[in-house]
DOFIRO-508515 format. One record per residue (C-alpha): x, y, z; residue number from 1. Coordinates in Angstrom, 2 decimals. Layout:
<nodes>
NODE         x         y         z   lumdo
NODE         X         Y         Z     NUM
...
</nodes>
This chain:
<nodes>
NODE         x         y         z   lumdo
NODE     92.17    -17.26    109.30       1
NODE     94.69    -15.07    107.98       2
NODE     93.62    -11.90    105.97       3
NODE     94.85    -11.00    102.64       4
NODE     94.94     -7.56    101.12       5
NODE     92.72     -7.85     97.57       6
NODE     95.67     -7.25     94.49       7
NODE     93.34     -4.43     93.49       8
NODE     93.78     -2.47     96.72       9
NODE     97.55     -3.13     96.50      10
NODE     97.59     -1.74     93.12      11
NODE     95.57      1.45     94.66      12
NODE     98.07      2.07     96.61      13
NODE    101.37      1.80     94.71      14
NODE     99.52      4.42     92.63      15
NODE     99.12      6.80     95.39      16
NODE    102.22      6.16     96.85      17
NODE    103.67      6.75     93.24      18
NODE    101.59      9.77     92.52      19
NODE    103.14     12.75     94.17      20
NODE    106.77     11.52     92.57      21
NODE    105.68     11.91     89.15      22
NODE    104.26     15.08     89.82      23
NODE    107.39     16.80     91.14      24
NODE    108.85     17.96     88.09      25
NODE    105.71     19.22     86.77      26
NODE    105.92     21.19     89.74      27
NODE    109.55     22.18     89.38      28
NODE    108.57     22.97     85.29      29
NODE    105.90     25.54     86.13      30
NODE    108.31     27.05     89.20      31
NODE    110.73     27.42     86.34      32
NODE    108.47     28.64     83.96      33
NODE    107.60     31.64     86.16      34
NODE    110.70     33.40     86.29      35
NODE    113.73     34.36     83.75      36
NODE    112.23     36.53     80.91      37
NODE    111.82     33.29     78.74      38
NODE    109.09     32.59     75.93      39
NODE    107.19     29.03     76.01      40
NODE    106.56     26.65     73.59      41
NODE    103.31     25.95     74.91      42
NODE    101.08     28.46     77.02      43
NODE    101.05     28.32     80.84      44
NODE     97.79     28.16     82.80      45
NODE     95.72     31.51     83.55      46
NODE     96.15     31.03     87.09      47
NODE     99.97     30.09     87.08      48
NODE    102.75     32.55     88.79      49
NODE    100.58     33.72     90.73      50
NODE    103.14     34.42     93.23      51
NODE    105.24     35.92     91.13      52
NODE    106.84     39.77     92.90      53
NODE    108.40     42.71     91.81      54
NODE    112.19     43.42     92.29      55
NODE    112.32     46.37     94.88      56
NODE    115.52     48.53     94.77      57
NODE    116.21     50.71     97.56      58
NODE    117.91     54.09     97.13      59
NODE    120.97     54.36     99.59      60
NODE    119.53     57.19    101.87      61
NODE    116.30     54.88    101.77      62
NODE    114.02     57.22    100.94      63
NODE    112.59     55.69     97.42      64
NODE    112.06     52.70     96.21      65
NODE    112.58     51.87     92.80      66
NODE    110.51     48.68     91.79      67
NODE    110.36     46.48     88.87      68
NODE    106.92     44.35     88.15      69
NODE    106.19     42.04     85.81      70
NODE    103.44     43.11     84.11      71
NODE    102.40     39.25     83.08      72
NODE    100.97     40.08     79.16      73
NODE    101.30     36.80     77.00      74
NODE    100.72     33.26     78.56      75
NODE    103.47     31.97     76.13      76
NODE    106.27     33.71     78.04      77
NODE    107.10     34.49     81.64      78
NODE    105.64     36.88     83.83      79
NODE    108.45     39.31     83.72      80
NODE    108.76     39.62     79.61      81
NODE    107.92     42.81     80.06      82
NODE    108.02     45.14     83.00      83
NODE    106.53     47.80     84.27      84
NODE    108.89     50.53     86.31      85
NODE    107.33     52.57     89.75      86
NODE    109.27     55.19     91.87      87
NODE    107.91     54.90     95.68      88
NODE    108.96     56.70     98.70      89
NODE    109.54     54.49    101.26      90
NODE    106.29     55.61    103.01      91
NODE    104.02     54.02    100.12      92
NODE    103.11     57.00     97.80      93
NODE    103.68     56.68     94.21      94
NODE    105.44     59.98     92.59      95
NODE    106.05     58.40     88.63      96
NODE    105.70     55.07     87.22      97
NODE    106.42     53.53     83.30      98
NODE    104.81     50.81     81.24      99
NODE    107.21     48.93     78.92     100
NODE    104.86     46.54     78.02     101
NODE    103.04     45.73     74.14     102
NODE     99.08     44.51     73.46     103
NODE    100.16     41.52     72.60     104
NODE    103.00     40.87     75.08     105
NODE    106.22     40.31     72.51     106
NODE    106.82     44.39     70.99     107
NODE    107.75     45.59     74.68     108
NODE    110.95     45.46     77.19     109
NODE    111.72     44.04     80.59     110
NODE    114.60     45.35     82.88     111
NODE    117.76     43.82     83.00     112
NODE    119.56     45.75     85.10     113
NODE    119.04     48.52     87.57     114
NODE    121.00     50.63     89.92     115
NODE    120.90     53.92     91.78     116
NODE    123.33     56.89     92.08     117
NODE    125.61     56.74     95.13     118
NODE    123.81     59.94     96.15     119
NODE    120.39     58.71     95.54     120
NODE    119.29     61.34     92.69     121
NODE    119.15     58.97     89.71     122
NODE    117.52     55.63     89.11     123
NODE    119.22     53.95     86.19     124
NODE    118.17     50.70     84.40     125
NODE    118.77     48.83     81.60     126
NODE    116.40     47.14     79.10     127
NODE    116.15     44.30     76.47     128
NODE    113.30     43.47     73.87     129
NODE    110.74     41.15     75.04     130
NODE    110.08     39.80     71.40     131
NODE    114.00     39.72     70.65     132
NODE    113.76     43.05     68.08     133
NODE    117.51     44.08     67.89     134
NODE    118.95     41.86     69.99     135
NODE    122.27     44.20     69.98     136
NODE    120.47     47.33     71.45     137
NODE    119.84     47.82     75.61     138
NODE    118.11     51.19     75.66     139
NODE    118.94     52.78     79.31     140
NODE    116.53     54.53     81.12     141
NODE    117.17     57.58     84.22     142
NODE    114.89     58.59     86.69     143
NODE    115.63     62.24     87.83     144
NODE    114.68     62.78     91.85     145
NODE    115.27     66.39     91.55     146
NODE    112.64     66.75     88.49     147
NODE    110.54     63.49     88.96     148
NODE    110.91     62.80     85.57     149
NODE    111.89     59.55     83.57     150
NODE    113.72     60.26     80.25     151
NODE    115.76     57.92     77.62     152
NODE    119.47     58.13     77.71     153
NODE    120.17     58.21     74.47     154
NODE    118.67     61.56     73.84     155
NODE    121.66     62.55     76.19     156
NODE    124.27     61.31     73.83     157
NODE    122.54     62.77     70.44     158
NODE    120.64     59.35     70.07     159
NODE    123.36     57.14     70.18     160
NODE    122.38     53.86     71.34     161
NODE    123.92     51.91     74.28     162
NODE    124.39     48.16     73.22     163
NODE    125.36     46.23     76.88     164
NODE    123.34     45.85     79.80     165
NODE    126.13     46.26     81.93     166
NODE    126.75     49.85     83.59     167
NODE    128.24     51.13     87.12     168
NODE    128.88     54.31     88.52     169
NODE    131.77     55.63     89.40     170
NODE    130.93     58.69     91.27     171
NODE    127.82     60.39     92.26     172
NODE    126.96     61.87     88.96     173
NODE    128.78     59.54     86.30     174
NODE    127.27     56.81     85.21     175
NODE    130.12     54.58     83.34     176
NODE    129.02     52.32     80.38     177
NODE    130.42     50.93     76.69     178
NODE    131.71     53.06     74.65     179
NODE    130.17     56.30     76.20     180
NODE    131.02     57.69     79.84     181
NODE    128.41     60.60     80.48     182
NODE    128.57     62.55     83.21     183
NODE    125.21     63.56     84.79     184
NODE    123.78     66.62     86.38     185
NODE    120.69     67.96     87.17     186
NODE    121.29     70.55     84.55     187
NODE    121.85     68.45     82.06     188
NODE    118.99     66.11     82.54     189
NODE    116.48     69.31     82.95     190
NODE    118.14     70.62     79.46     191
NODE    117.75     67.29     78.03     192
NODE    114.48     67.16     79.16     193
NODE    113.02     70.73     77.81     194
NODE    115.00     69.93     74.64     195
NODE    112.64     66.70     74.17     196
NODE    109.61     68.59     74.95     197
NODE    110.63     71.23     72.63     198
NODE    111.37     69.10     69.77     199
NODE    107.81     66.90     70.47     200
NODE    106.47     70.28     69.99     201
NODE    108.05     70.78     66.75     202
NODE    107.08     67.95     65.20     203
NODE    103.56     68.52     66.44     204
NODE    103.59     71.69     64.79     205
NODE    105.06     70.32     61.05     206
NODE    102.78     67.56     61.35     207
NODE     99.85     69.93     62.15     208
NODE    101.17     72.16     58.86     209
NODE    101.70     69.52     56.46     210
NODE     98.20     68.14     57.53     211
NODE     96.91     71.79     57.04     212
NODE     98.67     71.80     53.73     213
NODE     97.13     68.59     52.59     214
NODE     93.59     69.51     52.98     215
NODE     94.01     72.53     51.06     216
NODE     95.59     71.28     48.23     217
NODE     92.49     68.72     47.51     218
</nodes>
């Protein structure tokens, strides 16, 4: 007596068989969907991208690490919409770090480019809006070793802003970009720096008077 396989079973198993085909590009969507500073139409699960990593950047005399993490706000975008920036030394110890990230995930910036100085002093990168605000601006942002500080490069050129990406050096100190070429120096960024704190101070100090001023004249 011959046995025969019941049509349900057979169904069963095309099913299976089936199964893990029409699940690849669901796969493949949320792979996609973990990566390339896009927004979604449709938020991703809580626990997606969850092995999503920073970008490392090594200095050249590898003694710091500049790295880029995604700092993962809004389900409706990618991780990396918005970043956040650390300086390491290559032993593990944190010396600075910057959040360019927004409560709500779509007022911040992620990095779009980043480079060091051929003589390791500077840690340059370049940044884009995560919600798409001014879509012509890239504000560029430099690390100083020497000071351990992290200042905007636009208060270098009187607050001109830098509208590509794209930058390079071409020597230690000059960092070459559209339409500006600045030259940097560890004079210069310590200037620029003291000049920022000194004008925050300022406008502490008028806001502080015309809040002074207001009181007494109810």
């Amino acid at each position: 007596m011959r046995f025969q396989t019941p049509k349900s079973m057979l169904l069963s198993f095309s099913i299976l068989s089936v199964l893990p085909m029409a699940l690849l590009p669901a796969l493949v969507r949320a792979e996609v969907a973990c990566t390339g500073h896009k927004l979604l139409p449709n938020p991703r699960s809580e626990s997606s991208c969850s092995n999503a990593k920073p970008v490392i950047y090594a200095s050249p005399d590898g003694a710091l690490r500049g790295v880029v993490l995604p700092v993962d706000v809004s389900l409706y975008a990618t991780p990396d919409m918005e970043s956040r920036v650390v300086i390491r030394t290559s032993k593990g110890d944190t010396l600075t770090s910057k959040y360019y990230s927004s409560p709500r995930g779509t007022n911040g910036y992620y990095v779009v480019n980043a480079k060091w100085s051929p003589d390791s002093q500077f840690f340059v990168y370049s940044m884009s809006s995560s919600g798409g605000h001014s879509p012509w601006s890239f504000p560029l942002v430099v690390y100083s070793r020497q000071k351990n500080r992290i200042a905007a490069l636009s208060d270098m050129i009187d607050g001109k802003p830098t509208v590509s990406a794209d930058f390079h050096f071409s020597g230690p100190h000059t960092l070459s970009l559209e339409p500006w070429r600045i030259k940097f120096q560890s004079l210069s960024i310590s200037r620029m720096l003291s000049e920022s704190c000194r004008r925050l101070r300022t406008r502490r100090a008028d806001s502080g008077r015309y809040s002074a001023h207001e009181r007494e004249s109810r």
